[in-house]
N, C-alpha and C positions, 0 to 999 in steps of 0.2 A: 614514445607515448607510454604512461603508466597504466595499467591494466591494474583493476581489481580483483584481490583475493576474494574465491567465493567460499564458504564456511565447507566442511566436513559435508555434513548431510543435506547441502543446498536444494540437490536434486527431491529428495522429501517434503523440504519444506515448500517448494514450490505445488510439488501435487497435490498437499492439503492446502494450499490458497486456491490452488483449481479446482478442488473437489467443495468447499467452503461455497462456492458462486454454485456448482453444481446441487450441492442438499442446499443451500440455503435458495436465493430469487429462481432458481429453475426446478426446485426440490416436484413441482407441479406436472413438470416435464417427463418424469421417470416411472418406469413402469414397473412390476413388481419382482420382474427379472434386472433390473437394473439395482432397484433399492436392496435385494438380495447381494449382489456383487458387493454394493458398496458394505453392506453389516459382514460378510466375510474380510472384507479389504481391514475395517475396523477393526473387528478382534483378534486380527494377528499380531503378532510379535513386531515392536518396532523393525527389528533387522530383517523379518517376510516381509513386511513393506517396504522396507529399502532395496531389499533385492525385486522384491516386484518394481517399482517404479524403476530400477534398473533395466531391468528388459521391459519393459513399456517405451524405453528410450532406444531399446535398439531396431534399427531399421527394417532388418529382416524379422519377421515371426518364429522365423526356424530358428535356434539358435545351439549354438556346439556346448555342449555341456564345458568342455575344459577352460573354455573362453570366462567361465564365470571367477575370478579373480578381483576380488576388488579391497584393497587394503581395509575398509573402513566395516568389512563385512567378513568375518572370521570364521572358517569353515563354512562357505557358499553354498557347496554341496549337501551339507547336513541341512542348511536350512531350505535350501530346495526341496528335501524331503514335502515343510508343511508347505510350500505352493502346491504341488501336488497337490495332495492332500484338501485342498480349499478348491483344488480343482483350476487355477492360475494357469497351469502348464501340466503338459500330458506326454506322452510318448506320440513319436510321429503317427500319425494312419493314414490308410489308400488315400484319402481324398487329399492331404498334402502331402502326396510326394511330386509336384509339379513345385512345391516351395521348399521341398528338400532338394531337388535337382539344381534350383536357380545359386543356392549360397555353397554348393561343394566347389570344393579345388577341383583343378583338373588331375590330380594323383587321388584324391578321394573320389573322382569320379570313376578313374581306372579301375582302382579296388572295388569299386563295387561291383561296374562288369564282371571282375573277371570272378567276383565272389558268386553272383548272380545269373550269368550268363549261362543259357547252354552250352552242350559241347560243341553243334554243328552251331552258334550264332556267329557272325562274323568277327572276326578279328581287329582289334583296334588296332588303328596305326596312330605309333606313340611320335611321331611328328605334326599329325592332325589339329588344329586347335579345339580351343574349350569347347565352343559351340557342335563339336562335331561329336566331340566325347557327350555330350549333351543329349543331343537327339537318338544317337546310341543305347544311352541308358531310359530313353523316354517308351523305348521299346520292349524294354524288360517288362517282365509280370510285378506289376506293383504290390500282389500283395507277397513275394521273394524282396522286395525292398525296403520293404518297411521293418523286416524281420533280418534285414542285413547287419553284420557286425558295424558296418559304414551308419547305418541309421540309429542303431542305440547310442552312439554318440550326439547324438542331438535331441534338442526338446519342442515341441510346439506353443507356445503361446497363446492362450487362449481367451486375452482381456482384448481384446482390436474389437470386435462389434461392442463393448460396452467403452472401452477409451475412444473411440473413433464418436460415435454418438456425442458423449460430454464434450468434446473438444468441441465437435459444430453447435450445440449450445451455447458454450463460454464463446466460442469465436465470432461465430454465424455464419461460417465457410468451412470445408472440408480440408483446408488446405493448412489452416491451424497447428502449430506445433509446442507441444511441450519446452523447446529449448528454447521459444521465445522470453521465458522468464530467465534465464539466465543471461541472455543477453540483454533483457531492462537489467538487470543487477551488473552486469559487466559496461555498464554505459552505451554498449554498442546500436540500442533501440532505445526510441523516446517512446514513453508512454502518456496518456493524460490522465493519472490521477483526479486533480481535481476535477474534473469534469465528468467523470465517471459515477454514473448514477448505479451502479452493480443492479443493473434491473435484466427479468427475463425478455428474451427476444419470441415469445411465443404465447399465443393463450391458453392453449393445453397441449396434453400429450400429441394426440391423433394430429393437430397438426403441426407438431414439433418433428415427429418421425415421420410424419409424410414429407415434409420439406426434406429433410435428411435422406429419408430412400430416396428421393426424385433427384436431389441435386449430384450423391453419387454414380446415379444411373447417366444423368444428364451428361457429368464429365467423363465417365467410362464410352458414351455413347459419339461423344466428343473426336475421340483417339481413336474411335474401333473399325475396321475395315469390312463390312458386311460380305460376303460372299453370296449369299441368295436373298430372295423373296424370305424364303421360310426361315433364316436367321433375323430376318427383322422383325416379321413377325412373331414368331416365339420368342424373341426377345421384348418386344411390346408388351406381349402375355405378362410379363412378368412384373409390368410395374405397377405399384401399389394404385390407389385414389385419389386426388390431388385433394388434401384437407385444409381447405385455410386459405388468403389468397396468397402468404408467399407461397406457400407447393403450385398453387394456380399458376404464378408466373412462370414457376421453374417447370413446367408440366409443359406450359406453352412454347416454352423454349426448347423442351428436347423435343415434342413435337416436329418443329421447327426441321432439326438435325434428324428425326427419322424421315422427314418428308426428304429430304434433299438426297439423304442415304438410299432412300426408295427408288429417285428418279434415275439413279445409273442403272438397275435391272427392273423398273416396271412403272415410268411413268403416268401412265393413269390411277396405278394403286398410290403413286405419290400424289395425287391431285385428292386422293380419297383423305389421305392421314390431315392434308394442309387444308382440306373444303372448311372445315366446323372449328378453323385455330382463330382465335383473335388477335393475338401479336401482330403487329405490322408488318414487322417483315414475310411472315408467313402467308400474309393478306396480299402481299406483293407476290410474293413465290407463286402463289396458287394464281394469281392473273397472267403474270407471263408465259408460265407452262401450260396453261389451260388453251392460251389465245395461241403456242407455236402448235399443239396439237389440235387445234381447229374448234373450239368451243368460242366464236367469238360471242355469240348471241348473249352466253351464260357470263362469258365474262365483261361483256359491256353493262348485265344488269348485278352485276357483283360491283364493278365500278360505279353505278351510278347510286347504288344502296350505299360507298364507301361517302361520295359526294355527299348525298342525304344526312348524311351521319357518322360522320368521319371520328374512329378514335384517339387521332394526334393529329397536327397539323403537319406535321412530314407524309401521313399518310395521303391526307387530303391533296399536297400535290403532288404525289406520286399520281394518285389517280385523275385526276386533274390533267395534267401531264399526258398518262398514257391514251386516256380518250379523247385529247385531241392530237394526238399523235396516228393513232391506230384507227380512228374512228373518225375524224372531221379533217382528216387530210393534212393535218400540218405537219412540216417537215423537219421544224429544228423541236429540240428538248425545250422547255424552260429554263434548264441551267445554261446551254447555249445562247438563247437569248437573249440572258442577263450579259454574258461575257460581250453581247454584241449591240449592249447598247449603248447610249451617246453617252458613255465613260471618259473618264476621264484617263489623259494616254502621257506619258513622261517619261524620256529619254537621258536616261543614267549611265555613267561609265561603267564599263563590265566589270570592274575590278569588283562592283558589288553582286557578280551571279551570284554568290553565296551568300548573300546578304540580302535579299530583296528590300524588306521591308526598312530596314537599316538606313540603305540605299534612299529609300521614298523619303524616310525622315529627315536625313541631311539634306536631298534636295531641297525641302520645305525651309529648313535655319540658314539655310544659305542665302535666302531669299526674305528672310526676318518673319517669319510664319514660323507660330507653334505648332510643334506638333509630337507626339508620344506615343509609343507600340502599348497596346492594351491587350490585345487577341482577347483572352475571357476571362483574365486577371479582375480587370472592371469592376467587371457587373457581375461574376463571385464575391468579390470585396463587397462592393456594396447591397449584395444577399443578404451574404453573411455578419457584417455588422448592422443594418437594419434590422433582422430579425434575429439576432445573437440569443437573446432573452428566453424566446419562444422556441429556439432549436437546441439548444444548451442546455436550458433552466427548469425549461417545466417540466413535471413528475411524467414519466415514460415517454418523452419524445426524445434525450439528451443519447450521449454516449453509453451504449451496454456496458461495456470497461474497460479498464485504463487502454486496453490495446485499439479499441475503434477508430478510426479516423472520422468516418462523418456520423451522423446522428439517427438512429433506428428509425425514424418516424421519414428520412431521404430515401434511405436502404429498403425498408419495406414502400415506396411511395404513397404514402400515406397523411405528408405532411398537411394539407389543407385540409384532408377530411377528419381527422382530431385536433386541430388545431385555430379549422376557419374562423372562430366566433375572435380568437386571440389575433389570427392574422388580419383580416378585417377591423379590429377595432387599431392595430398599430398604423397601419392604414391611412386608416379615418385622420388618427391623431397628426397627419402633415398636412396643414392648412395651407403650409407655403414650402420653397425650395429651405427656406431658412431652417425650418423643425425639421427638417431629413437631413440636414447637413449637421446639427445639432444633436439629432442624433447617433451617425454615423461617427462621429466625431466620442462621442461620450462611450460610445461600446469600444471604439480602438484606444482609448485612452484606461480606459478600465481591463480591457482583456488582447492589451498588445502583447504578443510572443506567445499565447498559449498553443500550443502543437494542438490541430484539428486540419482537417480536411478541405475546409471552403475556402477560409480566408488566407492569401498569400501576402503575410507579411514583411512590406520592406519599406527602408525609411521616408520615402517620398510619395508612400500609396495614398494618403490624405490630398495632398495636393493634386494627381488626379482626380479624385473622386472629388474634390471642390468643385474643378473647371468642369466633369460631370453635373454636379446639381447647379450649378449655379445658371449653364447654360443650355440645357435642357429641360423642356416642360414638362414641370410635376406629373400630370397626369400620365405624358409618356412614359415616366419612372415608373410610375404606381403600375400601371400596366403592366410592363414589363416584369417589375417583381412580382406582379400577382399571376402570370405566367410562370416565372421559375417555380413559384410555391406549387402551383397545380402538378405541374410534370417536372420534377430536378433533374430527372433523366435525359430528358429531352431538351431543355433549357439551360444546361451547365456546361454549353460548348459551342462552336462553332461560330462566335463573335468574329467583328471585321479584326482585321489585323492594327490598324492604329486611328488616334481619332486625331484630328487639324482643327485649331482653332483660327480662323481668320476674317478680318474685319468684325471680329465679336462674336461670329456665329462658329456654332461647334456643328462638328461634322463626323462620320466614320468612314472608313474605305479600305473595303477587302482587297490585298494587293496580290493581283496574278501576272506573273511573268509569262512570256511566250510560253506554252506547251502547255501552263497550267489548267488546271482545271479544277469548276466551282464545284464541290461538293453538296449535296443535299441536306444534310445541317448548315453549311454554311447558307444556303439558300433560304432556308427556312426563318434561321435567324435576322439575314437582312428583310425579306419582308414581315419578321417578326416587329421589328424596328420600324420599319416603314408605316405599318401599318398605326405604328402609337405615335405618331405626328416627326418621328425623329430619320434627323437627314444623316441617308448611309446611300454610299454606291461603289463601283467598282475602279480601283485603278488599275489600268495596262501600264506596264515595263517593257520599253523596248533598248538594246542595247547602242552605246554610240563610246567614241573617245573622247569625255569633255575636259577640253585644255583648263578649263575653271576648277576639276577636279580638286582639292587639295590634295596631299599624302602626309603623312609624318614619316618620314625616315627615321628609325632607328637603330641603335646598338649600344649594347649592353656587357659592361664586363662582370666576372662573377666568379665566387670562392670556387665553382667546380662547373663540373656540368648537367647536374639532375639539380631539375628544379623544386622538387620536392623537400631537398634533401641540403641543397645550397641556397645560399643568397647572393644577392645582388653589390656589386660593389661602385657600379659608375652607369651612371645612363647618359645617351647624348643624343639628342633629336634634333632634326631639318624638318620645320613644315617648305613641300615645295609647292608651287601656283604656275601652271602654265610654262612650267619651265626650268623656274627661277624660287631661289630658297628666299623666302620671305620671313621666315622667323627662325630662329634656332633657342635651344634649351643644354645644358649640361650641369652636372654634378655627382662630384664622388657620393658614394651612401654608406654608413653605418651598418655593415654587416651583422655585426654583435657578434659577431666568432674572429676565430681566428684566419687570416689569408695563407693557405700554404705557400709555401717558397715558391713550387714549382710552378704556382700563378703567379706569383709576384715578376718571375725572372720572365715572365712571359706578356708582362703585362704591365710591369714596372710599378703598381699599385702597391705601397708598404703599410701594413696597419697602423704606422702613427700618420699616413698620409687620411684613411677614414676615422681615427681616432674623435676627432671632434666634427666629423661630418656629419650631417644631417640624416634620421631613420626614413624607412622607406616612407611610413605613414606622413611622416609632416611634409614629404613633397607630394605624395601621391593627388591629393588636389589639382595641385600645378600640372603634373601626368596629366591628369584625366582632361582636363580644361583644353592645352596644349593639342591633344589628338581627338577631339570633338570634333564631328563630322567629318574626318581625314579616315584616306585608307592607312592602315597600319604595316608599312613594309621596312622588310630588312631581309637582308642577306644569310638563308635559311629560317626565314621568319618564326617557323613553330618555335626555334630554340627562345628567341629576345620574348615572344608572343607570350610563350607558358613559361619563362621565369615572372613576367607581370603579372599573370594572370591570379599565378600564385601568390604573390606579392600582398597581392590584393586582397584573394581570399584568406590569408593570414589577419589582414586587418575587418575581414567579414564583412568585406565590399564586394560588390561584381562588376567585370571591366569586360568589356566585348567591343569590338572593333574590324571591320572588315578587313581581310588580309588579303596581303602580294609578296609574292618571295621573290626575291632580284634570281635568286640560284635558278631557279625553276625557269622564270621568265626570260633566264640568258637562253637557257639550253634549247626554251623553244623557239627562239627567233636567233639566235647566235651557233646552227652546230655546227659540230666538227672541232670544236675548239678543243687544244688538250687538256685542260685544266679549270672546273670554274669556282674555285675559292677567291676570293676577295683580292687577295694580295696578286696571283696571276693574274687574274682578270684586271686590275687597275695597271698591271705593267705592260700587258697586253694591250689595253687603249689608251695609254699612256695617261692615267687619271694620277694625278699628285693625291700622295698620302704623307701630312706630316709626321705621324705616330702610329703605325700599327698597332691594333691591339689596343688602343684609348678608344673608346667609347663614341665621343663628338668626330675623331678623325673618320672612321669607320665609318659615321651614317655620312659624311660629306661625300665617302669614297660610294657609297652607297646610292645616294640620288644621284649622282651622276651614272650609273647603269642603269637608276630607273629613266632619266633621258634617255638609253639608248633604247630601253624598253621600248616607251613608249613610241619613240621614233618608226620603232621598227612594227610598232600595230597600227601607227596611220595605214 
């Protein structure tokens, strides 16, 4: 792979595109200590700002003076001078030397002990690791360390609160980094340009930096191991006002994480932080804890105030749920007794555990019933090209910039309440399944392949979403996407696993295997569905040996053995049925390289033997056809399994097929044996091999140990 060269001063030019979105659509966002840094940033010297966006990119804050070396920047140290000076970087002080400790070696660590240290402190032992030399020097008098010959070698960096700010600006997460632009320039990330509206993510300062304090408290809060009462709550002390309703969210959410923090050393004061949250899940927290510490009273009428007025439909049957659970004597969940209703129950060969849904699909083609895996592919697709226009297009609801994946107006949930008067009238405009289809149709056709977040595009997504409109009632649609619009958050997951078209009626069906279990989005969503006229229920999977199974046996010969790295030179497949090989496939293939010798003597395959053979792409149709609805086995399976897989991916296909390894499946029904490579093992049951090492011979020798397999799991 060729990698691009990036220019001399890349690193620059990228901070003045980032700082460009900063003064220019967020210039609103910035305070008068902020727009200060940036007129210092400006009137320095190209090369101070090179060197600055230099350490802006290094990791640590602290940084070793001698480390500053950089060809493109000629006497570093002199122009260190003006950061200085601009006030960029400083000399270490007390309060970071907890970030001078974390970036010293362990000989810079030593030295500083023993610079530092009294004469009765303990004695390092020079066996010891880092962390020990660490905690050692953590003991010193900080302000002996900052005045160490060890610490005037290093500098402190002093732009992180004003770079750390910009960046959750331009990004809208804290987690944002400057080196992403080098990686759009190095091809390594896709970005969306066109779609990119360079707009701000906020409506003024107060709640630009309130969201920003709360979201890094939030994540700090995340990580942090509270040891008391009083560190949570002096830590609570400390966070800002929630301005805005992103900060409102994020306010809610570490809420959330102090309540839960609270409940390991003071339970009740945890029912205090969680009483007045509205976040659901916090509305949940504060019921269950409230009802094991014995407030049933308070929390039957907290539940029945949720019922009255519920603010998501996941909440509603949580509470739902819990009050007849706790309160009206009932014994099973809701989600249990979905699992236990008159479902629909289907017995598949094991070989699909790993496949469940896979599994359900073939049984369906086997039996000439349509059917296709959707999970929440669907009905994103058809979100996101329905309202493409309105979530892309209009002025402040589209992409903040080219780095976004979904659209400001989802990310702040917001979408219907700037948008309703637009969402409702596209709405309006589907008289019939015809105009939605028409539509949906005209947006993937205009904006196929554009990199965004909703829509998963691949080349047969239309033709579901047809057998979607065509055979589901408008009004059910319209519902449903006037649900996603209200809540995206809530509505952009937990779909049935596939949908079955049969006798003309279309269907969904969440597929759980033995031990599974339904999830509370997933719940939510199917009587989300149920509720808009549209038929969804549950399929059970229970295990059996079906002699009807088909397999494809294969084997694969190849230039090497990484499949990343080699190709394919001969494939030979057995579909077997019940026993018996009922179809078989082979052909050498056009590797486009050259065969090394030491395969050919191994393999007897000569390059003028693939010279006019056929490329992997013009047979890969016939592959894929050939092992539809078959388990996919061969002898060490992953090897045959991911030289296809890649195959495929080369040609920017996707190939998935439930797997069986004969190797695997000898050793656990056949042990003790010496040896289970193909060639012993066929001499060992005395299975005929015409040509070791060919392709078609190999998977013959192949189904015939998946006979003994299977023999051996009746």
């Amino acid at each position: 792979m060729a990698f691009r060269d990036l220019p001399t001063f890349y690193y620059h030019t990228h901070f003045s595109e980032f700082l460009d979105f900063v003064k220019g659509p967020s210039a609103h966002l910035l305070s008068e200590f902020d727009l200060e840094f940036l007129q210092k940033y400006s009137q320095s010297a190209h090369l101070a700002q090179c060197l600055t966006v230099r350490l802006i990119n290094r990791k640590y804050p602290v940084i070793k003076r001698s480390s500053l070396s950089f060809p493109e920047i000629p006497l570093a140290s002199e122009v260190l001078v003006d950061l200085v000076s601009s006030g960029f970087v400083k000399s270490v002080s007390v309060e970071n030397v907890l970030n001078l400790l974390e970036v010293l070696t362990k000989p810079e660590l030593a030295a500083l002990y023993e610079e530092v240290a009294a004469a009765d402190s303990p004695k390092l032992i020079k066996s010891a690791n880092k962390a020990s030399f660490t905690r050692h020097c953590q003991r010193l008098c900080p302000h002996k360390i900052v005045t160490s010959g060890v610490a005037k070698d290093y500098i402190m960096r002093t732009t992180d609160a004003f770079v750390d700010y910009f960046l959750f600006l331009y990004f809208g997460h804290i987690n944002g980094k400057l080196n992403q632009f080098s990686m759009r320039d190095l091809g390594l990330m896709r970005t969306r340009d066109e779609q990119a509206q360079m707009q701000s993510r906020f409506a003024d300062y107060a709640s630009a930096y309130s969201c920003f304090a709360l979201t890094q408290a939030y994540e700090f809060a995340k990580k942090h191991t509270y040891e008391s009462e009083r560190d949570i709550v002096s830590f609570m002390a400390t966070l800002p006002k929630a301005n805005g309703p992103q900060a409102v969210l994020v306010s809610q959410k570490l809420g959330y994480v102090m309540a839960k923090s609270m409940l390991t050393v003071n339970p009740v004061a945890a029912l205090s932080i969680a009483q007045d949250l509205q976040a659901p899940l916090a509305q949940e927290f504060w019921c269950r804890q409230a009802y094991k510490l014995g407030f049933k009273d308070a929390v039957e009428a907290k539940l029945n105030a949720i019922v009255d007025d519920p603010n998501t439909d996941k909440l509603l049957q949580f509470a739902e749920d819990f009050l007849a659970r706790k309160y009206h004597k009932k014994r099973t969940s809701i989600l249990t007794d979905m699992l236990r209703e008159n479902n629909r129950h289907l017995l598949l060969d094991e070989s699909y555990k790993g496949s469940v849904e896979y599994g359900v699909i073939a049984y369906y083609h086997a039996r000439d019933i349509q059917a296709w895996r959707t999970e929440n592919s669907v009905w994103k697709n058809l979100f996101g090209l329905c309202f493409w226009h309105e979530l892309f297009e209009l002025e402040g609801l589209g992409l903040a910039t080219p780095f976004d994946y979904l659209p400001v107006c989802l990310k702040h949930h917001n979408f219907i309440a700037v948008a309703g008067k637009q969402i409702a009238s596209r709405l309006a405009s589907f008289s019939s399944c015809k105009d939605l289809l028409l539509q949906v149709t005209k947006s993937a056709t205009a904006h196929y392949s554009k990199s965004q977040g909703i829509v998963n595009w691949h080349t047969n997504m239309l033709d579901k979403l047809t057998v979607v409109i065509e055979h589901l009632p408008l009004n059910g649609l319209k519902g449903q996407l006037r649900a996603m619009c209200s809540d995206w958050q809530l509505y952009n997951d937990g779909y049935p696993d596939i949908m079955v078209l049969e006798n003309n009626k279309l269907r969904f069906e969440e597929v759980k295997a033995q031990g599974d279990t339904l999830r509370r989005n997933q719940l939510m969503q199917l009587q989300s569905l149920r509720g808009f006229g549209i038929d969804v229920g549950i399929t059970t999977v229970g295990w059996t040996l079906d002699p009807m199974q088909a397999y494809a046996v294969i084997d694969i010969e190849t230039t090497g053995g990484r499949a990343g790295t080699h190709k394919i030179t001969e494939i030979g497949m057995v579909k077997m049925v019940n026993g018996e090989i009922v179809d078989q496939w082979q052909s050498l293939i056009n590797p486009q390289r050259r065969i090394p010798s030491m395969i050919t003597s191994l393999t007897g395959i000569t390059n003028d033997m693939v010279a006019d053979a056929p490329l992997f792409a013009d047979i890969a149709d016939e592959l894929e056809a050939f092992t539809e609805n078959c388990i996919f086995v061969a002898h060490n399976v992953n090897f045959d399994y991911g030289f296809i897989r890649e195959e495929f991916a080369r040609i920017n296909r996707h190939y998935k097929r439930p797997k069986l390894c004969t190797v695997q499946q000898m050793r656990t029904h056949y042990k003790g044996l010496p040896s289970y490579s193909l060639a012993n093992l066929t001499r060992h049951f005395d299975i005929g091999m015409q040509r070791h090492h060919r392709a078609l011979s190999d998977a013959v020798a192949a189904s015939e140990l998946l006979k003994l397999v299977n023999e051996a799991r009746r």
